[in-house]
C-alpha positions in Angstrom: 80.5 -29.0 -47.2 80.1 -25.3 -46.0 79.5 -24.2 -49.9 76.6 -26.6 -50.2 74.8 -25.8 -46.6 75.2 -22.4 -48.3 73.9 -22.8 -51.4 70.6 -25.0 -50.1 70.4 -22.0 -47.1 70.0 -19.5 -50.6 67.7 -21.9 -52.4 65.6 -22.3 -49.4 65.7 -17.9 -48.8 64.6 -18.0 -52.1 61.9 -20.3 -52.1 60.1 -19.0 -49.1 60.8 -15.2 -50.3 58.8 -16.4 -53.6 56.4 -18.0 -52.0 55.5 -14.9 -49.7 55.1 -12.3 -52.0 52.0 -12.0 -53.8 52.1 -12.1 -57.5 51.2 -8.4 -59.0 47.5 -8.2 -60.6 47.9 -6.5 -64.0 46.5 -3.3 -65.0 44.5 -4.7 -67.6 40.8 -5.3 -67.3 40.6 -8.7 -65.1 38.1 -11.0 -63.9 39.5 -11.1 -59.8 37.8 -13.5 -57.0 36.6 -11.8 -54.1 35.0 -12.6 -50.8 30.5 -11.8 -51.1 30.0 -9.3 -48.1 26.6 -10.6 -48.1 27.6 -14.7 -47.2 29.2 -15.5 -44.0 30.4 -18.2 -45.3 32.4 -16.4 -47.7 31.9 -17.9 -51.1 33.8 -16.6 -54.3 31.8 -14.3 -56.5 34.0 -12.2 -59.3 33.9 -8.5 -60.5 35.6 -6.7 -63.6 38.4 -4.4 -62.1 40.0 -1.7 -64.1 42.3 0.7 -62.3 43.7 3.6 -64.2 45.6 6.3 -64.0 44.6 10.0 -65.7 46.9 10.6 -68.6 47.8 14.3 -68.2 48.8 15.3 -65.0 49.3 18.6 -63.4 52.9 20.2 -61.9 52.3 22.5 -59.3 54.2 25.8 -60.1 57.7 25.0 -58.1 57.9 22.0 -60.4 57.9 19.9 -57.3 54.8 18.8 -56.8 52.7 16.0 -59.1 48.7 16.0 -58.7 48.3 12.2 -59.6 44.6 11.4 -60.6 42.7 8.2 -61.3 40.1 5.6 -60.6 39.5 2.0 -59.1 36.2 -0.3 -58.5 36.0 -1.5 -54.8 33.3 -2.4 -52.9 31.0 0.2 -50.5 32.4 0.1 -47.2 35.8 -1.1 -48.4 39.2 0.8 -47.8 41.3 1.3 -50.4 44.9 2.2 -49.6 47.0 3.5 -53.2 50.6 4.5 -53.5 52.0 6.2 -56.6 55.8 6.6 -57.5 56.3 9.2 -60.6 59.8 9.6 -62.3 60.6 11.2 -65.3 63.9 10.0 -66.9 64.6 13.8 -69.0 65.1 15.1 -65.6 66.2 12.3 -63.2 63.7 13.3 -60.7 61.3 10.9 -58.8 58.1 11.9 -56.6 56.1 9.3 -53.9 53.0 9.9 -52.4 50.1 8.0 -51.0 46.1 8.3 -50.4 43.6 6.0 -48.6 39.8 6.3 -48.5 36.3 4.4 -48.0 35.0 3.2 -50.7 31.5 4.8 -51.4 30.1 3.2 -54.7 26.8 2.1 -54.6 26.8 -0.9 -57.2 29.2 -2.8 -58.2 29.7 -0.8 -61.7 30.4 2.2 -59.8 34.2 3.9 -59.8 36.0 5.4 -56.7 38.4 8.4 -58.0 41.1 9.0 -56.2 44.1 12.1 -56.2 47.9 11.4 -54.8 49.8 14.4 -54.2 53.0 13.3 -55.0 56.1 15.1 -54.2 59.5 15.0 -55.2 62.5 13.3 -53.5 65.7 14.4 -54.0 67.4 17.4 -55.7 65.8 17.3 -59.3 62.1 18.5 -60.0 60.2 17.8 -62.9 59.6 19.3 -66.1 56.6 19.6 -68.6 56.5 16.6 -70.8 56.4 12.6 -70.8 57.3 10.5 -67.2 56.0 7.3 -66.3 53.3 6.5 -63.1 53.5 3.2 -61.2 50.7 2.4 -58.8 50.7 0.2 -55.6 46.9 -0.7 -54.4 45.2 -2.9 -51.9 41.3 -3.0 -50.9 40.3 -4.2 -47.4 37.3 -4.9 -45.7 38.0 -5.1 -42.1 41.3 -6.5 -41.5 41.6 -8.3 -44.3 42.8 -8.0 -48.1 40.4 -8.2 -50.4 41.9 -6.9 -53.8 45.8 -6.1 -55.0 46.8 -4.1 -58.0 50.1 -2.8 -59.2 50.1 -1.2 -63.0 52.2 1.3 -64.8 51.2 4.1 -66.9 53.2 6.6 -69.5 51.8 10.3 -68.9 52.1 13.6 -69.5 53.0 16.2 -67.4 51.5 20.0 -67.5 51.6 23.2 -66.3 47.9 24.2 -65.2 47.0 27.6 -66.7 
C-alpha cells in the first residue's frame, strides 16, 4: 500500500514538473507567436526569430576569460535577458556568464547584438581550439515573457592578436 501511494506521489511530481517547464524553442529559424504591442487586446501576430551565436570566439590572455558574441530579433522597448555556458571537453573547463539589455531595433527585421563575458569556474581554463556554446534567452516587455530560446553552438576558440 505504501509502494503504490509512492509510486502515484512520483507520477503525480512528475507530471506537474513536466507540465511547468516550458518546452525549449530551437535554434533554428522559427515562426514564434507573440503578443502586438500596438493592440490592447493582445492578438497573436508572428515574427521570424533567429538567434545565433558568433563562431570564433576570443580567449582573453590568462585563458580564463571567453568573450561570447551573437545576435537575437526582439522587439524595441523589449528586454532581453541571455545566459551563456561554454565548456570545452580537451580541457575539462566550463565558463558562465550573463548579459541583459533593451532592445533598440527599429523594425521588426532589425538584430540586437549582444557580448557575454564568460568566465571560468573551477580549476581548468581553456585552450585555443573547438568547445561548444549553449545559450539560455528570454524577451520581456514589462513583466511579462514574451519570447524563450535555448540553442547550442560548436565554436572555436582564439587568441586575439
Amino acid at each position: 500500500m505504501v509502494l503504490t501511494i509512492t509510486v502515484i506521489a512520483l507520477v503525480l511530481y512528475g507530471l506537474a514538473f513536466t507540465l511547468a517547464t516550458p518546452a525549449p524553442v530551437q535554434a533554428a529559424t522559427e515562426v514564434i507567436p507573440v503578443r502586438d504591442r500596438a493592440d490592447p487586446a493582445m492578438r497573436i501576430v508572428t515574427r521570424i526569430i533567429s538567434p545565433q551565436i558568433q563562431s570564433t570566439l576570443d580567449l582573453t590572455a590568462n585563458l580564463r576569460h571567453i568573450e561570447v558574441k551573437g545576435h537575437i530579433v526582439c522587439d524595441r522597448g523589449e528586454m532581453v535577458r541571455i545566459r551563456v555556458v561554454v565548456t570545452q571537453d580537451s580541457t575539462r573547463a566550463v565558463a558562465q556568464g550573463h548579459t541583459q539589455d533593451f532592445c533598440i531595433a527599429e523594425d521588426a527585421d532589425d538584430v540586437q547584438f549582444w557580448t557575454v563575458n564568460a568566465v571560468a569556474r573551477g580549476p581548468a581554463g581553456f585552450e585555443p581550439g573547438r568547445a561548444e556554446v549553449c545559450a539560455w534567452a528570454n524577451t520581456r516587455f514589462r513583466s511579462e515573457i514574451t519570447d524563450r530560446f535555448q540553442w547550442c553552438k560548436e565554436v572555436t576558440l582564439v587568441n586575439p592578436e
